[in-house]
TINU-889799 format. One record per residue (C-alpha): x, y, z. Coordinates in Angstrom, 1 decimal, always signed. Last residue first. Layout:
BEGIN
<rec><x>X</x><y>Y</y><z>Z</z></rec>
...
//
This chain:
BEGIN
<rec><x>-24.1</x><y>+66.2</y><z>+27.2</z></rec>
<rec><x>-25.2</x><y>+64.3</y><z>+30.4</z></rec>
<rec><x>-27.7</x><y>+62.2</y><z>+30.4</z></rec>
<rec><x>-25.4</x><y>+58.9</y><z>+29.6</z></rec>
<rec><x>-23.3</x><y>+59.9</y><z>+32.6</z></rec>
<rec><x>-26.0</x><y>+59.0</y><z>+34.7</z></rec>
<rec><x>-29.2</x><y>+60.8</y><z>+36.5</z></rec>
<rec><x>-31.0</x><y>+59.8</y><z>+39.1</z></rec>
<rec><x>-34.2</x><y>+61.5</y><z>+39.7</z></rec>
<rec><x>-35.7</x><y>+61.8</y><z>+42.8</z></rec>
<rec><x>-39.2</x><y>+64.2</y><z>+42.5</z></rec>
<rec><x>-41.1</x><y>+65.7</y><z>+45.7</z></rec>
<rec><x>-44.5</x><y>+66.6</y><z>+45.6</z></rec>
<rec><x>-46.7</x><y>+68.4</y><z>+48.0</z></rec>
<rec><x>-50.1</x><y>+69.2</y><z>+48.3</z></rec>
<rec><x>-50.8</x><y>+71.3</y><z>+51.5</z></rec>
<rec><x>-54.5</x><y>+72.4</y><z>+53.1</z></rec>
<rec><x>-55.1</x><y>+69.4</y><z>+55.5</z></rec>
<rec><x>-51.9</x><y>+67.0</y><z>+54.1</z></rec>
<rec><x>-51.8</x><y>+65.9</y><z>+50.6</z></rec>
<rec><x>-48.6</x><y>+63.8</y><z>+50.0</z></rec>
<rec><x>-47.6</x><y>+62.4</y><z>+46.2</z></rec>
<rec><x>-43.3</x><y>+60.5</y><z>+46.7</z></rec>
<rec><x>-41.8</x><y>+59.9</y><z>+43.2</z></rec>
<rec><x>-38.7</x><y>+57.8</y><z>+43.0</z></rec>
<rec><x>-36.7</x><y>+57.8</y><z>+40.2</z></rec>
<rec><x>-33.5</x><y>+55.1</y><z>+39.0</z></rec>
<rec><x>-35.3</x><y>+52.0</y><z>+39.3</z></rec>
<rec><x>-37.3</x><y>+52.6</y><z>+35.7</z></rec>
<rec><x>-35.8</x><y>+55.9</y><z>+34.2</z></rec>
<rec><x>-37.5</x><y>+56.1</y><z>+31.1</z></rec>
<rec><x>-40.4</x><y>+54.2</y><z>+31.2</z></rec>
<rec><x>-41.4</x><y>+53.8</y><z>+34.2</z></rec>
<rec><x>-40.8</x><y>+57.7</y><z>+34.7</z></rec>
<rec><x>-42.9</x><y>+58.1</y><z>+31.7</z></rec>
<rec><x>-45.9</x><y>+56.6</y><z>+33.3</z></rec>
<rec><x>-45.5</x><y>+58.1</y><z>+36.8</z></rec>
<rec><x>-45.1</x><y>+61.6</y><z>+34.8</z></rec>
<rec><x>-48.6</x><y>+60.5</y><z>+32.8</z></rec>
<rec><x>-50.3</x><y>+59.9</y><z>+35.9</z></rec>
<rec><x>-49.2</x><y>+63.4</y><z>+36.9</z></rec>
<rec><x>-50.8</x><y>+65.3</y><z>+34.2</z></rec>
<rec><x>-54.0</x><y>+63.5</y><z>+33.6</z></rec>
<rec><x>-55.0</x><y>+64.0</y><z>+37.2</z></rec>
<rec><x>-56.6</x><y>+66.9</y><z>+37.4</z></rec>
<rec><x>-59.0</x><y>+66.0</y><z>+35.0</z></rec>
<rec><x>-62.2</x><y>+65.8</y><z>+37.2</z></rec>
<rec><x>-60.0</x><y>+67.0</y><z>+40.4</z></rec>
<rec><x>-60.9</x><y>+70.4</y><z>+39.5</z></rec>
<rec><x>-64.7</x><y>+69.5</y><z>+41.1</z></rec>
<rec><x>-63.3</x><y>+68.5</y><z>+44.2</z></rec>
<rec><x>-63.1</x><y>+71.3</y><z>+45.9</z></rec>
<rec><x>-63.2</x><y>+70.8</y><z>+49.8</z></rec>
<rec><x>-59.4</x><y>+69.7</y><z>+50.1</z></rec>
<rec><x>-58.4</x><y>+73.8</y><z>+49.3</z></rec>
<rec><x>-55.2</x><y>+74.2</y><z>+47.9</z></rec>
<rec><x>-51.9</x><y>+75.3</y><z>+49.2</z></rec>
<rec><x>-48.9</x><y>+74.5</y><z>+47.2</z></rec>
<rec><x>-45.8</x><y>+72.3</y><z>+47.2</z></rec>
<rec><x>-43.1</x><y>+71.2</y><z>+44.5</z></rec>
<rec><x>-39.8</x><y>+69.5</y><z>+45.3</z></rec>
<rec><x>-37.3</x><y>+68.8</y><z>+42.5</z></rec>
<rec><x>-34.3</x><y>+66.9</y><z>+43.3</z></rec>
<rec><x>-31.9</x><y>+65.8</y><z>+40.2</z></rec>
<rec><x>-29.3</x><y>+63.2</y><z>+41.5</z></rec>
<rec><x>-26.2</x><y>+63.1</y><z>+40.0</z></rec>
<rec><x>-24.3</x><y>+63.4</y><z>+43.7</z></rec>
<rec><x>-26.5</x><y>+66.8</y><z>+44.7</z></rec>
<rec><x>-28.7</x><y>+68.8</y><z>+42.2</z></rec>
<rec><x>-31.3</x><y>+70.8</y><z>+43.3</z></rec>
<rec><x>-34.6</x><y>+72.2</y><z>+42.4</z></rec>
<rec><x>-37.3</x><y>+74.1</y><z>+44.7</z></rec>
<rec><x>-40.9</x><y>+75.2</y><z>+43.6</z></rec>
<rec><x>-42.9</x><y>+76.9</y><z>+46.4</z></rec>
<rec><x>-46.7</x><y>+77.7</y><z>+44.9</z></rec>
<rec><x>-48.9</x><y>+79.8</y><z>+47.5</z></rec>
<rec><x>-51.9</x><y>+81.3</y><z>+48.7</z></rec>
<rec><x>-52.2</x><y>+83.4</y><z>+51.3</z></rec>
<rec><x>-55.2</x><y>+85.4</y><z>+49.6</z></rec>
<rec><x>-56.8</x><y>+82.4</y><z>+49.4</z></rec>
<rec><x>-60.2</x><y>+82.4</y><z>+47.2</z></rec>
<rec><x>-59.1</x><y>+82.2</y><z>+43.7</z></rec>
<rec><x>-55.8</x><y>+81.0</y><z>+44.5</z></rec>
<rec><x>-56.5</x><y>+77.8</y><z>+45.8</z></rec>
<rec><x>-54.5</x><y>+75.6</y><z>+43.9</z></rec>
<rec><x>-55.4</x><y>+72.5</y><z>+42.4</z></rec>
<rec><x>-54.4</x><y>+74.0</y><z>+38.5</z></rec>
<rec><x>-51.6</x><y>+76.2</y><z>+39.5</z></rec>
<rec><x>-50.0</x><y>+73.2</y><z>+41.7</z></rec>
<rec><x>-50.5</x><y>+71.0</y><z>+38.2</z></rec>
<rec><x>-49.1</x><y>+73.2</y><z>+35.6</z></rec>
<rec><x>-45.8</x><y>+72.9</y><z>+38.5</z></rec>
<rec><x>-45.9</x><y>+69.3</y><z>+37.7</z></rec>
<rec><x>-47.0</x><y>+69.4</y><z>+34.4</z></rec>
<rec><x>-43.6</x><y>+71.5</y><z>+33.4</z></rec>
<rec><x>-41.1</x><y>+69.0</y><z>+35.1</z></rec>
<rec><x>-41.1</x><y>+66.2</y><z>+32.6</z></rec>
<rec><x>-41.8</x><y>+68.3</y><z>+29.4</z></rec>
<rec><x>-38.5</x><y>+67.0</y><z>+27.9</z></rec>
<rec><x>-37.0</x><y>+63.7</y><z>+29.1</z></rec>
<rec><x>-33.9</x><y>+64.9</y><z>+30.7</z></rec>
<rec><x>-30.2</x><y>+66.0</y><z>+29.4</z></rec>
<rec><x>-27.6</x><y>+67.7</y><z>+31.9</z></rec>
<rec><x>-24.8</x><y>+70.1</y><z>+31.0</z></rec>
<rec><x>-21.8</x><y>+70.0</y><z>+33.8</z></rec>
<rec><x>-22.1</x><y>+72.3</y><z>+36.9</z></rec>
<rec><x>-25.4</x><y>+71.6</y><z>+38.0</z></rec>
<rec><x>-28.0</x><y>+74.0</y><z>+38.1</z></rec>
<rec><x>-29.0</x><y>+75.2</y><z>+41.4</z></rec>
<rec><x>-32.7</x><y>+76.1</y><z>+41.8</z></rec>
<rec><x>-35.2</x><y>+78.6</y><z>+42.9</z></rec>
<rec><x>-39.1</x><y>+78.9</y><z>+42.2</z></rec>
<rec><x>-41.1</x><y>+81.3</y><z>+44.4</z></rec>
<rec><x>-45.1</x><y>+81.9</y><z>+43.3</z></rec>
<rec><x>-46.6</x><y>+84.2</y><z>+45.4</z></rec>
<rec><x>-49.2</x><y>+85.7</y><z>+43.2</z></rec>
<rec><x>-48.9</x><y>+88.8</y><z>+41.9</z></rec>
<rec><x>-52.0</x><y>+92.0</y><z>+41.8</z></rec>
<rec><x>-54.0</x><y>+91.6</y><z>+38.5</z></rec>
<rec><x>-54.2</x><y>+88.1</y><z>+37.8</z></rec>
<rec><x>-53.3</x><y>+85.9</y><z>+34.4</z></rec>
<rec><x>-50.3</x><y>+87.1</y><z>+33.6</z></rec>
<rec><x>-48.5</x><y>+85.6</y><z>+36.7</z></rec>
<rec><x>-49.0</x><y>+82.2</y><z>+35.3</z></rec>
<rec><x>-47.6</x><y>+83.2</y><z>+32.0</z></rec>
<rec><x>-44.6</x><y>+84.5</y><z>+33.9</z></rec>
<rec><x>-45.1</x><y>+80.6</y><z>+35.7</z></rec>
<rec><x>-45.0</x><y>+79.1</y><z>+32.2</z></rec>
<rec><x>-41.9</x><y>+81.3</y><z>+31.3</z></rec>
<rec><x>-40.0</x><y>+80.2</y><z>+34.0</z></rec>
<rec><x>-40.9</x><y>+76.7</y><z>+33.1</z></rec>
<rec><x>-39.7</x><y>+76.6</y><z>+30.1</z></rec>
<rec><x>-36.4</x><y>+78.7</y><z>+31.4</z></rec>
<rec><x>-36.0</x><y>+75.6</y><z>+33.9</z></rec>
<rec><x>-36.4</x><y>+73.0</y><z>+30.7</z></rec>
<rec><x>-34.3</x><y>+74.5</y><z>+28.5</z></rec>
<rec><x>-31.3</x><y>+74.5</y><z>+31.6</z></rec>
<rec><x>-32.7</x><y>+70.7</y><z>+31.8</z></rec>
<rec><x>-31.5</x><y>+70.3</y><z>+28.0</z></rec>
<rec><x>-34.0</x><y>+68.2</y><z>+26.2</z></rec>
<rec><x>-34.0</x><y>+64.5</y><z>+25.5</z></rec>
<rec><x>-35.9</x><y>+61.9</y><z>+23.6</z></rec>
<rec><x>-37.3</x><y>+64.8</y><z>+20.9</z></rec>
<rec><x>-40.7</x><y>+65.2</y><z>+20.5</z></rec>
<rec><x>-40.8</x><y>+67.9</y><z>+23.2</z></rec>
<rec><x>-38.0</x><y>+70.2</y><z>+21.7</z></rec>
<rec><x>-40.2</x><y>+70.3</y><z>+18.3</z></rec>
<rec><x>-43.9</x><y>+71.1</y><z>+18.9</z></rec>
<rec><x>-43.8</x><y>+71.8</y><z>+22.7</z></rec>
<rec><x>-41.0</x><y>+73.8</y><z>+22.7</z></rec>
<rec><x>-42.1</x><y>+76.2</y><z>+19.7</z></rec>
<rec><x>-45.7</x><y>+76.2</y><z>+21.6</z></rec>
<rec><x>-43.8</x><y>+77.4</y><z>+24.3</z></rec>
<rec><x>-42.3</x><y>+80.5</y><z>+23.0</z></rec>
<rec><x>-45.5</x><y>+81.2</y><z>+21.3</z></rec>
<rec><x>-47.3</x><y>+81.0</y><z>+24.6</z></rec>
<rec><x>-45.3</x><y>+83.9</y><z>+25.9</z></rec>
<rec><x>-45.8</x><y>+86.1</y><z>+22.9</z></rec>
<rec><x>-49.5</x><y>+85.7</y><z>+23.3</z></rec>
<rec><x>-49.3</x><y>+86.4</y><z>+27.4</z></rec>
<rec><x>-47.0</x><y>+89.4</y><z>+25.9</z></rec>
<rec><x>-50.4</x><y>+90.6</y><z>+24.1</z></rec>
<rec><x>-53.0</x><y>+89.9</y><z>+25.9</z></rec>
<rec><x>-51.3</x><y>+91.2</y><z>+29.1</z></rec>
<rec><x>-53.2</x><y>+94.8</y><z>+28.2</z></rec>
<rec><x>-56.7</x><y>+93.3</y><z>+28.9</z></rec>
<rec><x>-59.6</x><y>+93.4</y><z>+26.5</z></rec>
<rec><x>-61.7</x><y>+91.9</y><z>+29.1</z></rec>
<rec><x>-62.2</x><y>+89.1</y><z>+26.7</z></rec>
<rec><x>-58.8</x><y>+89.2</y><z>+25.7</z></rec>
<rec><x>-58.1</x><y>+88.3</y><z>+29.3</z></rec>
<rec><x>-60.2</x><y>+85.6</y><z>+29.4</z></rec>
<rec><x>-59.1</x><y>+83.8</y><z>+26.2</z></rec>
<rec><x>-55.8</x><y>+84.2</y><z>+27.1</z></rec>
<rec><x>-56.5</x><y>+82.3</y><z>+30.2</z></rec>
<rec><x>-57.9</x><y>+79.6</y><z>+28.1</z></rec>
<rec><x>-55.4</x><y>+79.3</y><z>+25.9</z></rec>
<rec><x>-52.9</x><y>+78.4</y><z>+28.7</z></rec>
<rec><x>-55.2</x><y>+76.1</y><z>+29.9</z></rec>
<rec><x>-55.8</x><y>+74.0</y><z>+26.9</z></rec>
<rec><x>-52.4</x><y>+74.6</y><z>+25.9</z></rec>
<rec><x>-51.2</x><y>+71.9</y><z>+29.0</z></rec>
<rec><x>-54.2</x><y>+69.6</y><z>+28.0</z></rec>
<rec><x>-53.1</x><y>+70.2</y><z>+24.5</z></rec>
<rec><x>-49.2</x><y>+68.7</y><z>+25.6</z></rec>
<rec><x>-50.4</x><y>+66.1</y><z>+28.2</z></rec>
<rec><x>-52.1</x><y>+63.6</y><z>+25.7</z></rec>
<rec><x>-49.7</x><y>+63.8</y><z>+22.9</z></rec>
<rec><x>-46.7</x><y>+63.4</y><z>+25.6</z></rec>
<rec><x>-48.3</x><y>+60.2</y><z>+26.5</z></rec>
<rec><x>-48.8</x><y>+59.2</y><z>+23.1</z></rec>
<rec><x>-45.5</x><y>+59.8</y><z>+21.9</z></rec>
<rec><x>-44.3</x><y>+58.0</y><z>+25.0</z></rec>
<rec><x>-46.2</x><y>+55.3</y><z>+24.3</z></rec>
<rec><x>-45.1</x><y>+55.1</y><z>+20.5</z></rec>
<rec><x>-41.3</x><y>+55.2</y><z>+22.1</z></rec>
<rec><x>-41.9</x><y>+52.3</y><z>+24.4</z></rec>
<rec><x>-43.8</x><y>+50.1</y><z>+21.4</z></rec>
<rec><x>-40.9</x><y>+50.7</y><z>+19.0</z></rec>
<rec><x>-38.6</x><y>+49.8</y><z>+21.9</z></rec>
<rec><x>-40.3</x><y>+46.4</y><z>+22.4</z></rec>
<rec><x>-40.3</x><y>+45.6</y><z>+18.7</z></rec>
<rec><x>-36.9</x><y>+46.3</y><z>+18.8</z></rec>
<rec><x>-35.9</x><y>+44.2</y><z>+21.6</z></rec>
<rec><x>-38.4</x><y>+41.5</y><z>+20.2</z></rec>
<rec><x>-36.6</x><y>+41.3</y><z>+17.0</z></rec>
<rec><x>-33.2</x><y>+41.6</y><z>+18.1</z></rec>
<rec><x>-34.6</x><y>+38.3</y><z>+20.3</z></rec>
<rec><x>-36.1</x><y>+36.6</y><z>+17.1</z></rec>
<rec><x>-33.1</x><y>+37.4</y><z>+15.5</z></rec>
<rec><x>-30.4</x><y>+35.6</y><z>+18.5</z></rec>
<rec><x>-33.0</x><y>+32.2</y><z>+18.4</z></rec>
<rec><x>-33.0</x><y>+31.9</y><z>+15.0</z></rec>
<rec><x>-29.5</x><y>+32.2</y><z>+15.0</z></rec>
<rec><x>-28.8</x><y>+30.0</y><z>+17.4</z></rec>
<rec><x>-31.2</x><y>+27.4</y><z>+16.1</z></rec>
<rec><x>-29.6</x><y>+27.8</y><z>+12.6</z></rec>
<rec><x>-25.8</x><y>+27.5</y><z>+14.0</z></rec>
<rec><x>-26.9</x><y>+24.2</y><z>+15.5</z></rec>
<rec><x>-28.5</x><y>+23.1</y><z>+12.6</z></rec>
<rec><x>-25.4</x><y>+23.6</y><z>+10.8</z></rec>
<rec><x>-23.7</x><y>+21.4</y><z>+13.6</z></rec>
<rec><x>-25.9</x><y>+18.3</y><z>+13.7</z></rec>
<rec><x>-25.5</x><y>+18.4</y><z>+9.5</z></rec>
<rec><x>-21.8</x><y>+18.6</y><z>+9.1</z></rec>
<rec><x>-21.4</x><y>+15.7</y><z>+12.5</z></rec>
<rec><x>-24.3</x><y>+14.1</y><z>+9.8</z></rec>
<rec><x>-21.8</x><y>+14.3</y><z>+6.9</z></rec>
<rec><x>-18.5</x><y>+13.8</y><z>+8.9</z></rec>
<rec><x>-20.6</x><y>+10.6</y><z>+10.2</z></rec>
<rec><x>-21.8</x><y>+9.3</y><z>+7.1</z></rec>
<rec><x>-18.5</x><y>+9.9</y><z>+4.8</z></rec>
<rec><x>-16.7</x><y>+7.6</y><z>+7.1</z></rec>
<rec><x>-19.5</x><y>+5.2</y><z>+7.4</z></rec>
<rec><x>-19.3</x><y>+4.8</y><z>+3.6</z></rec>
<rec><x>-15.6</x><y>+4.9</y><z>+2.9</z></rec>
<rec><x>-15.0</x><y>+2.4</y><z>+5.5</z></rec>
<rec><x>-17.5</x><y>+0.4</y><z>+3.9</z></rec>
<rec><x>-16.4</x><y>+0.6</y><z>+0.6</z></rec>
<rec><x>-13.2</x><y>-0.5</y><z>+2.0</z></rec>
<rec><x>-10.1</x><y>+0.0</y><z>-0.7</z></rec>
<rec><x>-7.1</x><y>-1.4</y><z>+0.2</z></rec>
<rec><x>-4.6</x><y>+1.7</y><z>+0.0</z></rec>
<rec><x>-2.9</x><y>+3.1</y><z>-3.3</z></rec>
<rec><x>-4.6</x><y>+1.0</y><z>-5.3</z></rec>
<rec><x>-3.1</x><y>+0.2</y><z>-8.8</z></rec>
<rec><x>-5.9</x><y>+0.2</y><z>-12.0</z></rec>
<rec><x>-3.8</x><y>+1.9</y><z>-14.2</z></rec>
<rec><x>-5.2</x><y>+5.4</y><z>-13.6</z></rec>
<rec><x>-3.9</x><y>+5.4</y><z>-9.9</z></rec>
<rec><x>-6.8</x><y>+4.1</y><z>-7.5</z></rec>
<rec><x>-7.9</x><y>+5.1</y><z>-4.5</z></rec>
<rec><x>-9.3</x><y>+8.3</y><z>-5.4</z></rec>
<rec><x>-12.3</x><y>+7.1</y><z>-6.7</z></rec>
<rec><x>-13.8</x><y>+5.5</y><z>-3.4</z></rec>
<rec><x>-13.0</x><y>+9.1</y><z>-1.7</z></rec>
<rec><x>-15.1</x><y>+10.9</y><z>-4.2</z></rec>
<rec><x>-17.8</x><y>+8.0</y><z>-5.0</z></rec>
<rec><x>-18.5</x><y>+8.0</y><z>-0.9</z></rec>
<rec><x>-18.6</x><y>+11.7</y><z>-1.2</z></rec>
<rec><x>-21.5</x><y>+12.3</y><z>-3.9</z></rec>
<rec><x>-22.7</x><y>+9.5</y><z>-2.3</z></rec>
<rec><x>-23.1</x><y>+11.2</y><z>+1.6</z></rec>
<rec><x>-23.7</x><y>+14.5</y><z>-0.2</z></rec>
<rec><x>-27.1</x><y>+13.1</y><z>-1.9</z></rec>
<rec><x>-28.3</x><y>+11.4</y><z>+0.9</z></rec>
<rec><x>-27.8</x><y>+13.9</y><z>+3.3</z></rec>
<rec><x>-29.3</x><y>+17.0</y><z>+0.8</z></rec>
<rec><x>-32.6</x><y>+14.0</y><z>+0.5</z></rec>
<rec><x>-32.9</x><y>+13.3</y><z>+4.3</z></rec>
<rec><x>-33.0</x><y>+17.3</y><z>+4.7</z></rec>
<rec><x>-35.3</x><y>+18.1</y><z>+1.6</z></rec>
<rec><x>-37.9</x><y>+15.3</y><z>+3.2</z></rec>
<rec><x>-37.6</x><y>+16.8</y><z>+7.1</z></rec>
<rec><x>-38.3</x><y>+19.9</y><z>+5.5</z></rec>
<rec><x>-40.8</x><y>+19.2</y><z>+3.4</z></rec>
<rec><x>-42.8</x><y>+17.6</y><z>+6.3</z></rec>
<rec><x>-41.8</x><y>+20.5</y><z>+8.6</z></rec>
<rec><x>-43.2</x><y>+22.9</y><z>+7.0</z></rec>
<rec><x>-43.5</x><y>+25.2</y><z>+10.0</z></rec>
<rec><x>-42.6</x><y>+28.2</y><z>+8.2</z></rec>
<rec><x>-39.2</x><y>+28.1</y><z>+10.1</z></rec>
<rec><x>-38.6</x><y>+24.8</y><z>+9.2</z></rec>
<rec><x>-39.4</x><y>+25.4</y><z>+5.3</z></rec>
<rec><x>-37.5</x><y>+28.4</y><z>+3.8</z></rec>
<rec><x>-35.3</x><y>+28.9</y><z>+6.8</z></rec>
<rec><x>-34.1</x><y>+25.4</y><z>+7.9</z></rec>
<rec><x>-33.9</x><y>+24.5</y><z>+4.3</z></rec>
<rec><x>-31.7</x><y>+26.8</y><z>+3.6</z></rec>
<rec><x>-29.4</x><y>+26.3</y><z>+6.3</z></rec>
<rec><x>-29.1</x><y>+22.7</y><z>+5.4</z></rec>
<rec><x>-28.5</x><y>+23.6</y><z>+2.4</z></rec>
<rec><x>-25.2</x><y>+25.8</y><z>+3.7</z></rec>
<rec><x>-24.1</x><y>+22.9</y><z>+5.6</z></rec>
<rec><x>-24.8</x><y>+20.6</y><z>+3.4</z></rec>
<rec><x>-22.4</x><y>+22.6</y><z>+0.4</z></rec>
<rec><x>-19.5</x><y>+22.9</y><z>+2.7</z></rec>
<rec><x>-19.4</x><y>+19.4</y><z>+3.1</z></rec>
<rec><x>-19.8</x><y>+19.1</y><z>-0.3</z></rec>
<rec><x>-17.0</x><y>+21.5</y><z>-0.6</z></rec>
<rec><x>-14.5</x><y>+20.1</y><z>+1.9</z></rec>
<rec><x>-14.9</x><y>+16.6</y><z>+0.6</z></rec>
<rec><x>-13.8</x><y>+17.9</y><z>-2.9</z></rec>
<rec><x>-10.7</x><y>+20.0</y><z>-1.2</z></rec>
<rec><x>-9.5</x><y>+17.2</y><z>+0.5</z></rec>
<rec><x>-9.5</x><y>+14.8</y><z>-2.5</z></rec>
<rec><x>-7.7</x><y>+17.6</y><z>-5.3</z></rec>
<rec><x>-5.6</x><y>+18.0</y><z>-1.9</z></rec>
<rec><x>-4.6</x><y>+14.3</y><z>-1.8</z></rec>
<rec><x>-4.3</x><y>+13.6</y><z>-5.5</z></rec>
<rec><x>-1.4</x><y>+16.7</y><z>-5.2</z></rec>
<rec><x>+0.3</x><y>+15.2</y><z>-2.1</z></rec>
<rec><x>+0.6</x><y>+11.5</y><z>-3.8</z></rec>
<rec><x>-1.7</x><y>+8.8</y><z>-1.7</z></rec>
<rec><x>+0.6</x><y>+7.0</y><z>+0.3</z></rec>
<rec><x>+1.8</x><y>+3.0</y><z>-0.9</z></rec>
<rec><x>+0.0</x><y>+0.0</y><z>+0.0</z></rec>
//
């Protein structure tokens, strides 16, 4: 028995290699034109017939390379040994290729779901911010309303105020993150809208410390909350009324505390008052799930809020 010659064995190598090659790739084929539609019946047939084929294909490869031309064998040839050993680097060929398939089925399907799950989060935010934004110009056009009524002079810069927010509403607010210095002059202007609305001030204090680096936040987060205290409070018949609005900043945690005297005996605003803040618990699930916490207290004639927010190096600019 002499060795097969080096050229003779690379022509042979290579040929196995390829119809190898070939099941695995049909294999992978089959697996996604039929198995994955659930046909299994044609693909268990295309399968059986891809093994079949390769497994002769090879057999007659290795059983025709054991001869020279003149009819010498290099090696005794074993039909059987060339049959069994073509059968389990086939099937080992086959075992693995579905392998790959089921893994890669299995990775799609959850790049799938991931994205299908973040197309669903971002068209519920859109919808949450579609309901709070016209209940948040309702009001403001209503107090314009009532002052052009009366054809007062704060008409005019009230309209010039609401302008400035409509232009937030319509594009900053659709994006995924605003500025939180855009959102503190937002709601400056809100509560200058706010003051608009009566003849003599209303004691509204807001302060706040900025941190030092720039800090990104869901837009429109902060601006319902303090639409809110105007809303439930009791201006209208307290002349001691009040709005305190406090925001800090201390180890990347935005605190934002909001209180304001209202009176527990009327109801009646209550009927959509609370459109605004559900929506902030919903949005905080959604955007900063475990890293808020929210704390709602109404005690005799005091609503107060306070707002955690944790904030990481991904919301800063």
């Amino acid at each position: 028995m002499r060795l097969l010659p080096f050229q003779q064995s690379f022509v042979r190598a290579a040929l196995n290699t390829t119809a190898m090659m070939v099941l695995f790739y049909v294999v992978g084929f089959l697996y996604q034109r039929y198995y994955e539609d659930r046909a299994y019946w044609k693909f268990t047939f295309g399968l059986i017939l891809a093994f079949v084929i390769v497994t002769g294909l090879r057999f007659r490869i290795n059983a025709g390379f054991s001869y020279i031309g003149d009819g010498t064998a290099y090696f005794k040839p074993e039909p059987v040994s060339f049959f069994f050993g073509a059968l389990i680097t086939n099937l080992t060929t086959l075992l693995n290729s579905l392998l790959y398939q089921l893994v890669r089925s299995r990775v799609i399907m959850k790049q799938r779901q991931a994205t299908l799950l973040a197309d669903q989060r971002e068209a519920k935010l859109q919808f949450l911010r579609a309901q709070m934004n016209p209940h948040f110009l309702f009001n403001t056009l209503n107090n314009i309303y009532s002052l052009a009524v009366v054809k007062s002079d704060k008409t005019a810069p009230l309209v010039l105020r609401l302008s400035d927010l409509l232009q937030y509403v319509i594009y900053d607010a659709q994006k995924s993150r605003t500025s939180l210095a855009k959102e503190i002059s937002i709601l400056e202007e809100y509560i200058s809208l706010f003051q608009l609305q009566h003849e003599e001030p209303v004691k509204v204090d807001f302060s706040y410390q900025l941190p030092r680096e720039p800090i990104m936040i869901e837009p429109l987060l902060l601006v319902p909350i303090v639409e809110n205290c105007f809303k439930h409070g009791d201006f209208a018949e307290n002349p001691d009324a009040y709005v305190t609005l406090t925001l800090g900043w201390k180890n990347d945690v935005l605190h934002f505390k909001a209180d304001n005297s209202y009176n527990p005996n009327q109801h009646q605003k209550d009927r959509t008052g609370g459109v605004g803040l559900e929506n902030i618990k919903r949005r905080l699930q959604l955007q900063y799930p475990d890293r808020h916490s929210l704390r709602i207290e109404a005690n005799d004639r005091i609503f107060s809020l306070e707002l955690n927010l944790e904030l990481q190096n991904t919301d800063a600019l």
